[in-house]
C-alpha positions in Angstrom: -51.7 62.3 -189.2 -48.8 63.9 -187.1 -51.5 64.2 -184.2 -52.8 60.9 -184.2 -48.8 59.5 -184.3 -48.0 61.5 -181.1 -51.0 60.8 -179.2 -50.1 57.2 -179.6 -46.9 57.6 -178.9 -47.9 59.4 -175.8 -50.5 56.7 -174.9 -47.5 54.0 -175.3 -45.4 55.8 -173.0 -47.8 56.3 -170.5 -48.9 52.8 -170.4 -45.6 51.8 -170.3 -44.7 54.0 -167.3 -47.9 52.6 -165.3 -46.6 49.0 -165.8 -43.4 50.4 -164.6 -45.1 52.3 -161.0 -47.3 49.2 -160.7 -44.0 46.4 -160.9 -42.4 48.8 -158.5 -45.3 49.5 -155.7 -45.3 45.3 -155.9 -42.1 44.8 -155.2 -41.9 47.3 -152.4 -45.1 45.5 -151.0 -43.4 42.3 -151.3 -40.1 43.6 -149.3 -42.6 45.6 -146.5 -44.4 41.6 -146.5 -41.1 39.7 -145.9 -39.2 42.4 -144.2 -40.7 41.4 -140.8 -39.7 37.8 -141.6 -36.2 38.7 -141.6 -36.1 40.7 -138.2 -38.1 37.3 -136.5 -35.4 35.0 -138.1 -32.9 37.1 -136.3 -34.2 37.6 -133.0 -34.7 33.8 -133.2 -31.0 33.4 -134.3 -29.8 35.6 -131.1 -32.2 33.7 -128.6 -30.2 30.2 -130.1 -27.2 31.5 -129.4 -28.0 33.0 -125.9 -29.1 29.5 -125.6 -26.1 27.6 -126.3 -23.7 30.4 -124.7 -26.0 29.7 -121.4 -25.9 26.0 -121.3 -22.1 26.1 -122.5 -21.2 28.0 -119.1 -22.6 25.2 -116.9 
């Protein structure tokens, strides 16, 4: 009885730890997906201002 009580026990806190490693490799995907995003936004931010900086000097 002891046995079959810490194998499931065991199989619990496996699972549980794959649920965990699988909710963290997705949200490290997500950030590697929208990470790029973020770098365009602000190279397109720094071209505006060049921009305005360029026309404000004529």
């Amino acid at each position: 009885m002891v046995v079959i009580l810490d194998l499931v026990i065991f199989g619990v806190v496996a699972v549980g730890g794959g649920i965990v490693a699988l909710i963290g490799f997705l949200v490290m995907l997500g950030r590697k997906i929208t990470e790029p995003n973020k770098e365009l936004q602000q190279k397109v931010e720094s071209l505006k201002n060049e921009v305005k900086s360029l026309k404000d000097k004529r």
